[in-house]
C-alpha positions as CSV (number, residue, x, y, z in Angstrom):
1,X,55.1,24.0,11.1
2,X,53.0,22.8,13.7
3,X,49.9,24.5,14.7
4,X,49.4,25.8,18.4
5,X,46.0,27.6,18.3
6,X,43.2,24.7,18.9
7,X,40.4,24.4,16.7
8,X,36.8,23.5,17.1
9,X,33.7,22.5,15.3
10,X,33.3,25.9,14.0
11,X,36.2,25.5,12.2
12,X,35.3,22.9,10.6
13,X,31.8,24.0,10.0
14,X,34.0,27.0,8.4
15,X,35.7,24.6,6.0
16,X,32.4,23.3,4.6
17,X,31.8,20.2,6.9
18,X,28.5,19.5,8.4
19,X,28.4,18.5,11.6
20,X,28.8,14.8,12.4
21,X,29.8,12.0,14.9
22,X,33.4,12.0,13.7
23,X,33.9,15.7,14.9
24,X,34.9,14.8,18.4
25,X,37.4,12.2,17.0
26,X,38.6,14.7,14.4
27,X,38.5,17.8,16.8
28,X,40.6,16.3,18.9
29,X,43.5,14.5,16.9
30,X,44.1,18.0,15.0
31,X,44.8,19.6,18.3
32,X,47.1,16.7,19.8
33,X,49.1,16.7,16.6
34,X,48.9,20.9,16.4
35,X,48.1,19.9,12.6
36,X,49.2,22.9,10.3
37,X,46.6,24.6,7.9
38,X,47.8,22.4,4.9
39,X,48.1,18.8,7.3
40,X,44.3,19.5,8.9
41,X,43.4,20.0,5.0
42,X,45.4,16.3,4.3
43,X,43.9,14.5,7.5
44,X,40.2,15.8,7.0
45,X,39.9,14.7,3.1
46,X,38.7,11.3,3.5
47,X,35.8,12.9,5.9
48,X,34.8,15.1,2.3
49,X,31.5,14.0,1.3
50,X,30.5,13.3,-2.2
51,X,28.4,16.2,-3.7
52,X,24.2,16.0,-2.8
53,X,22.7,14.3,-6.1
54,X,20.2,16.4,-7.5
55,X,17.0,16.0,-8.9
56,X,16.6,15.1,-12.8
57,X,16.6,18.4,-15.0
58,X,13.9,16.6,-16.6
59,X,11.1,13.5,-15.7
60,X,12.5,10.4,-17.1
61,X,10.0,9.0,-20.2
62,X,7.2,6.9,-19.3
63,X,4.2,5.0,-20.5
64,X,1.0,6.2,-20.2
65,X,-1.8,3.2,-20.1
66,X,-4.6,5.2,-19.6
67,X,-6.6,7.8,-21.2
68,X,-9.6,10.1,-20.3
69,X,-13.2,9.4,-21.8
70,X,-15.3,12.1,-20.0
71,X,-14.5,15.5,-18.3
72,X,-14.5,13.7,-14.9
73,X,-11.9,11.4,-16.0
74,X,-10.0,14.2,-17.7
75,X,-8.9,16.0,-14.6
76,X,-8.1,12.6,-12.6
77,X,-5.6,11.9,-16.0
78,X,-4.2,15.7,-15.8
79,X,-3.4,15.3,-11.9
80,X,-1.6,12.3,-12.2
81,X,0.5,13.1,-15.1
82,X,1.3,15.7,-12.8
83,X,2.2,13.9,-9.6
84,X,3.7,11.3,-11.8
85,X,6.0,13.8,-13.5
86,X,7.8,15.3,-10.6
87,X,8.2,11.3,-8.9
88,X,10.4,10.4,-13.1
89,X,12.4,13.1,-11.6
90,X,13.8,11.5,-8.4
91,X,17.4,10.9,-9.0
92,X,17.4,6.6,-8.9
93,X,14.6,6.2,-11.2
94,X,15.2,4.7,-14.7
95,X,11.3,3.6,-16.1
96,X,7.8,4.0,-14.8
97,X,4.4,3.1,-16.1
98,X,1.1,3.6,-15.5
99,X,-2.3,2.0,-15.3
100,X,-5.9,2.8,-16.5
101,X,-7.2,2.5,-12.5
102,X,-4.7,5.7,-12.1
103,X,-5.5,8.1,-9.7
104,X,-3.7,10.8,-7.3
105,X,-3.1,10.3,-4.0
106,X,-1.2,13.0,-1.2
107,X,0.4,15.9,-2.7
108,X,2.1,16.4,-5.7
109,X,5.3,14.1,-6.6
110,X,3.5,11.0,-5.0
111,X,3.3,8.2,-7.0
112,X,-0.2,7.8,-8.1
113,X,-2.4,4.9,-7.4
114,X,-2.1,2.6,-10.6
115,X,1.6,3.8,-11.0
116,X,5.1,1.6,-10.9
117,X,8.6,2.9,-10.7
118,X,11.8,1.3,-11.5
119,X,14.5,2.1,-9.4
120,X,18.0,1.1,-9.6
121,X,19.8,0.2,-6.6
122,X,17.2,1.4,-4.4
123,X,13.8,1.2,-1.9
124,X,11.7,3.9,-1.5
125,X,9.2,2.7,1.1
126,X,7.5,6.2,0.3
127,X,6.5,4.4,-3.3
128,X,5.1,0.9,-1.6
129,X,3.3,3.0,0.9
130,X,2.3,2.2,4.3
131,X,-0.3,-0.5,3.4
132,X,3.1,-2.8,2.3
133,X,1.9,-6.3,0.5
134,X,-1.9,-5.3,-0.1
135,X,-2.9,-8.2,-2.0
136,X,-6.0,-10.7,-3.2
137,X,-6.3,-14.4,-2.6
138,X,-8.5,-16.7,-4.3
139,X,-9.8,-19.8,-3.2
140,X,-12.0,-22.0,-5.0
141,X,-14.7,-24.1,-2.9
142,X,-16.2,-26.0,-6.0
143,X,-20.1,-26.3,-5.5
144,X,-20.8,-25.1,-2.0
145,X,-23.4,-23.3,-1.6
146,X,-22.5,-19.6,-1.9
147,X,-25.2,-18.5,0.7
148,X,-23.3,-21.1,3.6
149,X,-20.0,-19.8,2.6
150,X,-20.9,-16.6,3.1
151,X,-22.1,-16.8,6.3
152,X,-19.2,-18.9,7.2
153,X,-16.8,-16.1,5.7
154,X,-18.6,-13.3,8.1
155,X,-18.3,-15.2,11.4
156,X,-14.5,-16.0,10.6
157,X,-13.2,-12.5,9.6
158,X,-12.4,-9.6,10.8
159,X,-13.2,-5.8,9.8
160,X,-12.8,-2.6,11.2
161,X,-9.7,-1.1,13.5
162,X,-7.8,-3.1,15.2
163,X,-7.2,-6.8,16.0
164,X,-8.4,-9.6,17.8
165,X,-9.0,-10.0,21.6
166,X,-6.4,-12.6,22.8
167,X,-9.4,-15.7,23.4
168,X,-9.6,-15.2,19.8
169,X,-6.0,-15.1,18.0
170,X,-4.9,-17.7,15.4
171,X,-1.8,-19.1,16.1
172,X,1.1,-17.5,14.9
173,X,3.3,-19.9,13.4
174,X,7.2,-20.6,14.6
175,X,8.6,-20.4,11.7
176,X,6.9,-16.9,11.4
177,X,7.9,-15.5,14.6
178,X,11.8,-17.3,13.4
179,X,11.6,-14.9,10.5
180,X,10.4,-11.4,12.9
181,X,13.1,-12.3,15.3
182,X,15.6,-12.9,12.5
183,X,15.6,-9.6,11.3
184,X,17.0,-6.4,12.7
185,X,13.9,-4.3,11.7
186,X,11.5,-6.5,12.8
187,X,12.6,-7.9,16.0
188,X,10.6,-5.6,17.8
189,X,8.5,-6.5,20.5
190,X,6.0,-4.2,20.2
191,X,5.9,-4.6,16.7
192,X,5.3,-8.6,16.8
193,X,2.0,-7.8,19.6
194,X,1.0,-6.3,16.7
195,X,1.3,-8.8,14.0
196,X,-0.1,-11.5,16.8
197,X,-3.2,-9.4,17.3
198,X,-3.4,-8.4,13.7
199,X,-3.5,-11.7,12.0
200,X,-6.9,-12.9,11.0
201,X,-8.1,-9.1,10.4
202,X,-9.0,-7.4,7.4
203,X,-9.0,-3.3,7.9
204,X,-11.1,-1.1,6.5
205,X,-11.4,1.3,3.3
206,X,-11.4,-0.3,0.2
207,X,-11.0,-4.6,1.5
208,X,-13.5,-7.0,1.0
209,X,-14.1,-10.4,1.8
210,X,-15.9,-11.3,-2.0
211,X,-17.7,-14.3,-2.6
212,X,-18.9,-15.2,-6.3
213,X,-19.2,-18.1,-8.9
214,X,-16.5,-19.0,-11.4
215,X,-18.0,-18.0,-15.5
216,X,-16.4,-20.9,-16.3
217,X,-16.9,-23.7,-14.3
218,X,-19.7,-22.8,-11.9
219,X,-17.6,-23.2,-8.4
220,X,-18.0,-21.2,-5.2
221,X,-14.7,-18.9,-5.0
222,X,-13.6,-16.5,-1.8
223,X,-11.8,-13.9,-2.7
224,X,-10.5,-11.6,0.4
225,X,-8.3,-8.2,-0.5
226,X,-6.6,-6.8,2.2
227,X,-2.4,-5.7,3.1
228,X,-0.3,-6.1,5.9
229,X,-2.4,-4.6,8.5
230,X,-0.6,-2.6,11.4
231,X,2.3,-4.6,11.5
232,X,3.1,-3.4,7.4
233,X,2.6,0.0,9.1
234,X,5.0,-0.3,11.5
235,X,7.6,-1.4,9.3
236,X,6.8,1.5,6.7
237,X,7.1,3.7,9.2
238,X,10.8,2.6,10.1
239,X,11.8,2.1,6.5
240,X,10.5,5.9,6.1
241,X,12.7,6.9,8.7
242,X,15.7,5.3,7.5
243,X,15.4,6.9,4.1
244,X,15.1,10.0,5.7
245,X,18.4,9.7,7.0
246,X,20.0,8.6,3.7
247,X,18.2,11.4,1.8
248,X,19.9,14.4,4.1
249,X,23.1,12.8,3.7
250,X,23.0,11.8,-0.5
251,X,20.1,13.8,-2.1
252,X,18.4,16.9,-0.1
253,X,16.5,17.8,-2.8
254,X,15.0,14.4,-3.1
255,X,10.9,15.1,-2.1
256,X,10.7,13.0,1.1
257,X,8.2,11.2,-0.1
258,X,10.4,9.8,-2.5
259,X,13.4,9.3,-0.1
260,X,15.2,6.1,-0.8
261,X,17.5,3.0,0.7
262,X,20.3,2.2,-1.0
263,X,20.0,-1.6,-1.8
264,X,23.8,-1.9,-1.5
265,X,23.9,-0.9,2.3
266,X,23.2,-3.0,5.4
267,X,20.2,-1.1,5.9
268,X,19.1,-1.9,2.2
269,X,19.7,-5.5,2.9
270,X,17.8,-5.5,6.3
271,X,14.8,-3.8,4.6
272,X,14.7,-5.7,1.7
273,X,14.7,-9.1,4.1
274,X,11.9,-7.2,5.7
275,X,9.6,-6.9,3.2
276,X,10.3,-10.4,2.5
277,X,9.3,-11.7,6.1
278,X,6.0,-9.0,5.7
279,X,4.3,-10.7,2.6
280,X,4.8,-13.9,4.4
281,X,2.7,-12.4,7.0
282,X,0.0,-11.2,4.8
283,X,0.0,-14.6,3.2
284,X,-0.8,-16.0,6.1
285,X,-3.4,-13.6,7.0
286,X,-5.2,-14.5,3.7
287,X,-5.1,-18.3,4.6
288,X,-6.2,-18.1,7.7
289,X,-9.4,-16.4,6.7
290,X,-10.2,-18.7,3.9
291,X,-9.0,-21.9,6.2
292,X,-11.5,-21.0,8.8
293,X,-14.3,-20.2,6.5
294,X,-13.7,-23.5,4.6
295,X,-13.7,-25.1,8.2
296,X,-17.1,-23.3,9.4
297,X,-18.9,-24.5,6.1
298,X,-17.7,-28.2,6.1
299,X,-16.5,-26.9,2.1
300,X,-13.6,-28.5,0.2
301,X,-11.0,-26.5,-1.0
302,X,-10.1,-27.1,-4.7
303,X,-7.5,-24.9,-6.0
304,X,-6.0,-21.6,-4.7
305,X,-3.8,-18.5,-6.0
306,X,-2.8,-15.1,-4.9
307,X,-1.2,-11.9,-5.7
308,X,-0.1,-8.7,-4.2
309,X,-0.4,-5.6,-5.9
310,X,1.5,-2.9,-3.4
311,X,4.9,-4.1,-3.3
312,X,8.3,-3.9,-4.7
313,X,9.5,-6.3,-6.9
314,X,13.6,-6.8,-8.0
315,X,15.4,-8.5,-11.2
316,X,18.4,-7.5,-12.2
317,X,19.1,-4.9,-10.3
318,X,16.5,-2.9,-10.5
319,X,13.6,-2.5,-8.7
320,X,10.0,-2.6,-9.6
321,X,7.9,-0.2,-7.2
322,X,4.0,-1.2,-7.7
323,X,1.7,1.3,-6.1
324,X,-1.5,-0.6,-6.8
325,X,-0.8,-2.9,-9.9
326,X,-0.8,-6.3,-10.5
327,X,2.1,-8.2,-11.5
328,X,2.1,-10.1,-14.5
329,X,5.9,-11.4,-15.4
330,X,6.5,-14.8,-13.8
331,X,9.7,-13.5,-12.7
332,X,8.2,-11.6,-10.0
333,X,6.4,-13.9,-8.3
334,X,8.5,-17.4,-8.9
335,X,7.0,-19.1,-5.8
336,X,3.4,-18.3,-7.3
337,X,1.6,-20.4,-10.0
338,X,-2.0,-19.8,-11.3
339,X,-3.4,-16.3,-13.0
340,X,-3.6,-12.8,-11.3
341,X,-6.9,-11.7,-9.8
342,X,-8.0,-8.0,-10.4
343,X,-11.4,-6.9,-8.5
344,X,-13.5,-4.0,-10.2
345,X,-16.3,-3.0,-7.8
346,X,-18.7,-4.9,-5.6
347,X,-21.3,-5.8,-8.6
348,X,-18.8,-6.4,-11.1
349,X,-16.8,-9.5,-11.7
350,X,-13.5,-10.0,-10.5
351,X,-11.1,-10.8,-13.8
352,X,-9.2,-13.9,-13.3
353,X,-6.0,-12.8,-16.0
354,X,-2.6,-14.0,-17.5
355,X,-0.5,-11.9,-19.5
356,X,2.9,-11.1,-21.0
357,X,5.7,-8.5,-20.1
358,X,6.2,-5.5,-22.7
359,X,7.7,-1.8,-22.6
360,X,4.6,-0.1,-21.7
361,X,3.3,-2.3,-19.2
362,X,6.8,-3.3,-18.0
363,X,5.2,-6.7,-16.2
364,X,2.3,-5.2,-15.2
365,X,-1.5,-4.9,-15.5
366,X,-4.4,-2.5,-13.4
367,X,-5.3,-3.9,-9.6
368,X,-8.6,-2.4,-9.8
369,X,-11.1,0.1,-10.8
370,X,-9.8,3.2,-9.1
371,X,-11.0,6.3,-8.4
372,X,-11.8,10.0,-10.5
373,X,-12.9,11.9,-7.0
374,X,-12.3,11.6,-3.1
375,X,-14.6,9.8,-0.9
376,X,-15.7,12.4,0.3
377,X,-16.6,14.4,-2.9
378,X,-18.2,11.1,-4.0
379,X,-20.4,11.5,-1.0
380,X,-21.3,15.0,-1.8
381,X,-21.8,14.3,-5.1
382,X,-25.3,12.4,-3.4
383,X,-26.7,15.1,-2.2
384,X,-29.6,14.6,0.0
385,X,-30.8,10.9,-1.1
386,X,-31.0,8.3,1.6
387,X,-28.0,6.2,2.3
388,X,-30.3,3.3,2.6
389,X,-32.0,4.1,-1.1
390,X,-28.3,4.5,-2.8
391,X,-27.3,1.4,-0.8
392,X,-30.2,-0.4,-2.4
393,X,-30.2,0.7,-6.2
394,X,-26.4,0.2,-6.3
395,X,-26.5,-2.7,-4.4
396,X,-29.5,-4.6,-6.3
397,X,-29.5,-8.2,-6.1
398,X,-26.5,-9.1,-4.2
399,X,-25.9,-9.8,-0.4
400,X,-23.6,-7.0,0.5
401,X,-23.1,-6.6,4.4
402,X,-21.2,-4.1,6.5
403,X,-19.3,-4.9,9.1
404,X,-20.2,-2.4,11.5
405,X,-23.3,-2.1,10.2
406,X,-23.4,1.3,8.5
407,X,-23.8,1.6,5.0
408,X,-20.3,3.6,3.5
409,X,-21.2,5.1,0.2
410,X,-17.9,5.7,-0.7
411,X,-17.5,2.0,-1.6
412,X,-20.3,1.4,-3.4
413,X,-19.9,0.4,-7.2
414,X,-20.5,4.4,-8.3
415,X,-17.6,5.9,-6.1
416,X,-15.3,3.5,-9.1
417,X,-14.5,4.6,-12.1
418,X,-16.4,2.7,-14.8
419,X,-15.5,-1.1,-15.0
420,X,-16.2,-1.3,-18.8
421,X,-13.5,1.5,-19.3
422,X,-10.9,-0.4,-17.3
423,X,-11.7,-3.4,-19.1
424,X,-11.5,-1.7,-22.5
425,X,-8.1,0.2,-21.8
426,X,-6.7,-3.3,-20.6
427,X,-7.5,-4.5,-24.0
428,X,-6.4,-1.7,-25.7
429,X,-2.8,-1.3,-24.0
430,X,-1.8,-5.3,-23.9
431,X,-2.6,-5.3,-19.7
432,X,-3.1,-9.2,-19.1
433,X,-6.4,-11.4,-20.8
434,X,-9.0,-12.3,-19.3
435,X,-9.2,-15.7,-18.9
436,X,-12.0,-16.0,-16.3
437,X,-14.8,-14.1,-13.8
438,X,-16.0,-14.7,-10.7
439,X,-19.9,-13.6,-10.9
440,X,-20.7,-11.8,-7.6
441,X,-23.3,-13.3,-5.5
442,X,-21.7,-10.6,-2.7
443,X,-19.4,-9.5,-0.2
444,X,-18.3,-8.0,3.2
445,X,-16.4,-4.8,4.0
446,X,-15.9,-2.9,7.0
447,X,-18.1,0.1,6.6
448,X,-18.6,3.2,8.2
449,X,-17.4,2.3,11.3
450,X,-15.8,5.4,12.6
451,X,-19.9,6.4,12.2
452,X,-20.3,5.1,15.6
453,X,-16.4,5.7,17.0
454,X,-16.7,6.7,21.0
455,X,-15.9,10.1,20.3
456,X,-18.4,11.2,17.8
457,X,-21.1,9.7,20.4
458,X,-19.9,11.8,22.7
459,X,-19.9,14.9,20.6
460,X,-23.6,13.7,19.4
461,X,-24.9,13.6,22.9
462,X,-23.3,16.9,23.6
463,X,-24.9,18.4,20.5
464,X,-28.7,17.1,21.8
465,X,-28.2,18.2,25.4
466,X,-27.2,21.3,24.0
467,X,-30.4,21.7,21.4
468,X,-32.8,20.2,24.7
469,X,-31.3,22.7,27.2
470,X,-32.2,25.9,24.2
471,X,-35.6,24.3,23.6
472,X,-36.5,24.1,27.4
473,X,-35.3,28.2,27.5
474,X,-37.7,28.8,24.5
475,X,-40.5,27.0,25.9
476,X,-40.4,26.9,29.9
């Protein structure tokens, strides 16, 4: 028997349907055909979604490469076992690991710095972070004179916020742009301005333009460390959004963080192509750098190798989601040949290594030092002593400039944890050999150049007009 009393979206709402685009459609074939109770029940099945996936009951096992050798270090181990725990938990996850440059970043159920996550069938942008294909290139000048090179190296880069004025952009090659304009996610104008203006710069926080000699042969070597600039950002920022949307249809109680893209969608496809066309990009940002330093200082250019260490790598079906650590399977970098670089601090070496896949390291080994506090708490952990006098104990010896030209503490070789504990842990938990150093003779980074920002010059000069105007009152 046919139906004669319409129905609307809170009927359906009333059957347990959420509303959706196919309402209309739905709303309104139900009333043409005066559907009875049972033939609405038959005609909306297909529209029944499959039940939300929950959380694991439990975190999924993992390996722990790291462990605690002060009080300091104890608390950084506790908080990411922590945050590490409740990211084994999200629903696509089948392995993790993590490194001995560990540390906590965000709020709980973030992956850690120093972590990786295996995935199957999925992205989670939140687990790559915003700073997508942050990486280290090497190249090696053989016996230029590290002094020319680095005064080459500082005239040719770039630090600080954003990008270069247009008289001084580096081409932006056509097969690049090809690849931007290929892709659905990508061919964004705005977005491309960026890359453009972006290319040829370096950031701030924790990049560097390094320059050292090799331990074992003596030679000049660059190494720059930096990601995908604002044009990585842009893209996380989409790829967020889109997990977003996947997470409030398949998995609500998925942290958001942690929200994913199924590989097996259009959208998975899309991103993954994305990512693809984004460490190009940063690839090229690396070359141009060393290219125009090797120009500036008339220097040869003998050998040359890179890695990232924030990205997401796939085999198999499963993906490999490195939040700061450096690949060591060949598998996951088969257009790359030569050993992985993994800096330290400013005054330590930076370990040229080679290594082997196992089940704890799962193809992976540290990408750094890390950290056991926040900048800031490093900072305060100064007290009162002169910038300039911490600047030059920790700096002894080596030709460290700033590219703003304020000292930031919180890079210096003490806001690390301790080099010789990375170094031992590697050993200890099979995380890549050593096969090589690169001595410092010094290096570049951006500084504290927010120091000087518009705005806090404006609030300074309000701040003394303020203490003149009360001194003239108390003494007219």
């Amino acid at each position: 028997m046919k139906n004669n009393t319409p129905i609307n979206g809170d009927t359906l709402i009333e059957l347990g349907f959420e509303p959706d685009a196919w309402f209309k459609e739905a709303i309104e074939h139900i009333n043409t055909h005066g559907l009875s109770e049972e033939g609405m029940k038959t005609y909306l099945e297909p529209f029944k979604k499959p039940p939300m996936i929950p959380l694991k009951v439990k975190p999924v096992p993992y390996s722990i490469n790291l462990k605690a050798e002060n009080e300091e270090e104890s608390v950084n181990v506790n908080q990411v076992i922590a945050t590490m725990n409740e990211v084994m938990r999200t629903p696509t996850v089948v392995s993790g690991s993590v490194m001995p440059d560990a540390c906590p970043t965000s709020k709980i159920g973030t992956i850690p710095v120093g972590g990786v996550v295996v995935t199957k069938n999925a992205i989670h942008p939140g687990m790559h972070s915003a700073d997508i294909c942050c990486s280290v290139m090497l190249t090696d000048f053989g016996k230029t004179d590290p002094k020319l090179l680095m005064d080459a190296a500082y005239e040719s880069t770039h630090f600080g916020p954003g990008g270069r004025d247009r008289d001084n952009q580096y081409p932006f090659p056509k097969a690049l742009l090809e690849a931007f304009e290929g892709n659905r996610i990508l061919n964004d104008n705005n977005l491309i301005q960026v890359a453009r203006k972006h290319l040829g710069t370096q950031g701030d926080g924790n990049h560097f333009l390094f320059i050292g000699k090799s331990k074992k042969t003596g030679n000049t070597m660059m190494i720059t460390h930096h990601g995908s600039r604002g044009v990585g950002a842009k893209l996380f920022s989409k790829g967020m959004k889109i997990a977003e949307k996947f997470r409030k249809k398949i998995s609500k109680e998925t942290l958001r963080q942690n929200a994913w893209i199924p590989f097996d969608t259009e959208e998975g496809k899309e991103y993954w192509d994305a990512l693809q066309v984004i460490r190009k990009w940063t690839k090229e940002n690396h070359e141009v750098i060393h290219n125009k330093a090797a120009q500036m200082a008339g220097a040869k250019i003998e050998n040359r190798f890179w890695n990232e260490h924030n990205f997401v790598f796939k085999e198999d079906g499963l993906f490999y989601h490195a939040k700061g650590a450096t690949p060591l399977k060949e598998s996951f970098m088969p257009d790359v040949s030569g050993p992985r670089l993994i800096p330290l601090n400013m005054a330590e070496p930076v370990l040229i290594v080679a290594g082997e896949s196992t089940a704890s390291n799962l193809g992976f080994a540290p990408h750094g030092a890390g950290r056991n506090v926040s900048r800031t708490a490093h900072k305060k952990s100064k007290g009162d002593k002169p910038i300039e006098e911490i600047f030059a104990e920790e700096t002894k010896g080596l030709d460290v400039r700033f590219y703003s030209n304020e000292i930031d503490i919180s890079e210096l070789p003490s806001a690390y944890k301790s080099a010789k504990m990375v170094r031992n842990q590697m050993e200890e938990f099979g995380l890549g050999n050593v096969v090589d150093e690169v001595i410092p003779y010094g290096s570049i980074m951006a500084g504290d150049y927010a120091k000087n920002a518009p705005w806090r010059v404006r609030k300074r000069k309000r701040m003394e007009a303020k203490e003149s105007k009360g001194s003239a009152e108390i003494n007219p």
